[in-house]
C-alpha beads as a LAMMPS data file, in Angstrom:
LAMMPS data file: protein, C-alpha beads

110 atoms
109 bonds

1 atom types
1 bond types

-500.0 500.0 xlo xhi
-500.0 500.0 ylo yhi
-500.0 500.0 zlo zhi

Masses

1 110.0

Atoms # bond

1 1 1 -346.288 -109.473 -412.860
2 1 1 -347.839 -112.562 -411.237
3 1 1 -348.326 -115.327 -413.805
4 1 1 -350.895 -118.564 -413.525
5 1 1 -349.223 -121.893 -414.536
6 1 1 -352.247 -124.013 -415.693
7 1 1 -351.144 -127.856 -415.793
8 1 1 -352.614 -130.578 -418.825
9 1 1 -351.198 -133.971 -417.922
10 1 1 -351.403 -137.018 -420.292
11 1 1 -351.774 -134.581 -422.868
12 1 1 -352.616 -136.049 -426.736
13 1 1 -354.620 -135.260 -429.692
14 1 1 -358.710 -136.547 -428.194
15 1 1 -359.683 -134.733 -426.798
16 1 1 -357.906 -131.485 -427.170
17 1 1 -358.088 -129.808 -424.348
18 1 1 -359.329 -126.459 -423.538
19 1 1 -356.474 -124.130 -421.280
20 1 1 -357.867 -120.813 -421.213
21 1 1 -361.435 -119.981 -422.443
22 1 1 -360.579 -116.485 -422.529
23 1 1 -357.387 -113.987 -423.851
24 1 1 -354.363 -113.827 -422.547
25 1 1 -350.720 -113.759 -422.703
26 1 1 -348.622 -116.522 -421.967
27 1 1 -344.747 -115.723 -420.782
28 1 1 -343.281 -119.387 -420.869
29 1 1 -344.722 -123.248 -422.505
30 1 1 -342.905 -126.230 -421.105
31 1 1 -343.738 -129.644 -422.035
32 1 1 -342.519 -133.122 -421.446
33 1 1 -342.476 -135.613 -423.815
34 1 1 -343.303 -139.412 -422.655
35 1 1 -342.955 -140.942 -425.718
36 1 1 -340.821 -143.421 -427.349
37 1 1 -340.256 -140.419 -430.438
38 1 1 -340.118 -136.703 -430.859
39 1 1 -343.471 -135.065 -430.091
40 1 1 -345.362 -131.730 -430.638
41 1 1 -347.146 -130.085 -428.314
42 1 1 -349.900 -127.378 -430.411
43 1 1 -351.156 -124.180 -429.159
44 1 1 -354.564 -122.631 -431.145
45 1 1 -355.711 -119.142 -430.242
46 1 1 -359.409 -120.549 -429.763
47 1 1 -361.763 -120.482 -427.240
48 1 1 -363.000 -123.576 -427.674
49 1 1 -362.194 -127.107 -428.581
50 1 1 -364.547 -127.138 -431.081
51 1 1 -363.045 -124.245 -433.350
52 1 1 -359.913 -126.839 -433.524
53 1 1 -359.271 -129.339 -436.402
54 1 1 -356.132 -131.599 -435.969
55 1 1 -354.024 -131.181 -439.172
56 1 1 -356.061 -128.549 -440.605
57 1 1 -356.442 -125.896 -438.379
58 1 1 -352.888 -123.627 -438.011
59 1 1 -351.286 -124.106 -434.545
60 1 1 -350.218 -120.505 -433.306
61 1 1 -347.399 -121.677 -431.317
62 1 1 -345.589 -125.620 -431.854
63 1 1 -343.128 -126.596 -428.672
64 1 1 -340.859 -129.662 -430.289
65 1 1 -339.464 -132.129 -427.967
66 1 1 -336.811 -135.293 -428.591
67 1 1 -337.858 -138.538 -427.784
68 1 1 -337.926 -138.860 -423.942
69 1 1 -337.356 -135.546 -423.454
70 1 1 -338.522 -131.821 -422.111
71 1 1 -338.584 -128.079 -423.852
72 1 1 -339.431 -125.010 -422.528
73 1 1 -339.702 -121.799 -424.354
74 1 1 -340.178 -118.491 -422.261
75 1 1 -341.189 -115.163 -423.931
76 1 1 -340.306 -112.013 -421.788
77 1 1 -342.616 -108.806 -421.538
78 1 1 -343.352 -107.069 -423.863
79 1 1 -342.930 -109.994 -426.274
80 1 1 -345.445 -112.153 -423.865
81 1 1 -346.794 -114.518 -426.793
82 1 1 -350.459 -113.253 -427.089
83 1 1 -353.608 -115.111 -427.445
84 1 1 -356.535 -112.990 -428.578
85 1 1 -359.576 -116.004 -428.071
86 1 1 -358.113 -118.738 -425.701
87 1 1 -355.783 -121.492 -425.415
88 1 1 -356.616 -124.992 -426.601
89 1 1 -354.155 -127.616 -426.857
90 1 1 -353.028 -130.792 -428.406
91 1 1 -350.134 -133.133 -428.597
92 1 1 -349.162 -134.715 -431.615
93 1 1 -346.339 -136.913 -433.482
94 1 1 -345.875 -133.788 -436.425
95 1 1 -345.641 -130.252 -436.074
96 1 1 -349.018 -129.683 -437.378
97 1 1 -350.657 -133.383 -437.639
98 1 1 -353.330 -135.169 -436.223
99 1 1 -351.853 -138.136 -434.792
100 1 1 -351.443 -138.588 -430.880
101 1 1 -348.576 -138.471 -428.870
102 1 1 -348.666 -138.125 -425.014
103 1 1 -347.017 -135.370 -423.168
104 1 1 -347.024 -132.917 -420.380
105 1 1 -348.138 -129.098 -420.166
106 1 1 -347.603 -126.430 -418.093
107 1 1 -348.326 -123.124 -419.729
108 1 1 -347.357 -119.948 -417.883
109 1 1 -350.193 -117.524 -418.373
110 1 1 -349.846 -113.577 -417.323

Bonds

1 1 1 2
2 1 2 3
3 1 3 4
4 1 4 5
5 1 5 6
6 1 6 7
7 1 7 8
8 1 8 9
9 1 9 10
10 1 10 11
11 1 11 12
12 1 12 13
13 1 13 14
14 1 14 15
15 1 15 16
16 1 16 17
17 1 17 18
18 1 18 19
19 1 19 20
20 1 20 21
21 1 21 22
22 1 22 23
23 1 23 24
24 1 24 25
25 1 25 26
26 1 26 27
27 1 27 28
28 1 28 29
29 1 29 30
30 1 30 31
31 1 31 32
32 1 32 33
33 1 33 34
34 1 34 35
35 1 35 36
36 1 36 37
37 1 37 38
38 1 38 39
39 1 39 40
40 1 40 41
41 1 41 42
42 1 42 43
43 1 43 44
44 1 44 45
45 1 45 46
46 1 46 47
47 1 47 48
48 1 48 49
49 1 49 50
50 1 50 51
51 1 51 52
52 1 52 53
53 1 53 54
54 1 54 55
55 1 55 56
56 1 56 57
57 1 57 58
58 1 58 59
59 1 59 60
60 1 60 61
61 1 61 62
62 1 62 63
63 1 63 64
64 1 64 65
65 1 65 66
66 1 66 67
67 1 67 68
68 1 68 69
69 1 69 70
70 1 70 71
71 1 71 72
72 1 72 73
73 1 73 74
74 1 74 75
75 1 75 76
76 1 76 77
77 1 77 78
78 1 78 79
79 1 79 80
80 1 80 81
81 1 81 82
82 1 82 83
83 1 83 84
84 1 84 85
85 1 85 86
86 1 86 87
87 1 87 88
88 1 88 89
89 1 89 90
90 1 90 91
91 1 91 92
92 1 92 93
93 1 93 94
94 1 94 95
95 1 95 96
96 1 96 97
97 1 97 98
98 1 98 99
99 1 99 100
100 1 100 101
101 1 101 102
102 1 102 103
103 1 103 104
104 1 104 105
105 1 105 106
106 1 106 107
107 1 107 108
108 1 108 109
109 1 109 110
């Protein structure tokens, strides 16, 4: 199955950023952290920017990452994590917070 890697550089928490206005299903997240700390990189099943709230709204996937450092997490078919609405995402220094840190994205999208 041919995938799509769609690419969010310089990645942080304003604006989040929009990846896929539309469903899909995402086989691998990989995201490098260019911070001086551990950082978060937030995937919300929306459609839109708009529908997301930093620290209030519940992230559907969270990619941790050391300080310095790159993750990658791949899901394999049929476990392809799924995203009924969209892809928007955000980078931030908490799991599910609101404050910015800047990173990398490349989401693999199937």
């Amino acid at each position: 199955m041919a995938s799509q890697r769609v690419d969010a550089n310089s990645l942080d928490d304003s604006p989040i950023v929009a990846l896929m206005g539309k469903p899909c299903y995402v086989s691998a997240v990989h995201g490098i952290n260019t911070t001086g700390a551990a950082a978060y990189l937030q995937l919300f099943d929306k459609a839109t920017i708009a529908e997301v709230s930093l620290g209030t709204t519940v992230p559907t996937f969270v990619l941790s990452m050391a300080t310095g450092a790159s993750a990658t997490q791949e899901f394999t078919g049929p476990n392809f994590l799924k995203f009924e609405n969209g892809i928007c995402a955000a980078s931030t220094t908490t799991s599910t917070g609101s404050s910015a840190a800047i990173t990398h994205a490349r989401v693999w999208i199937v």
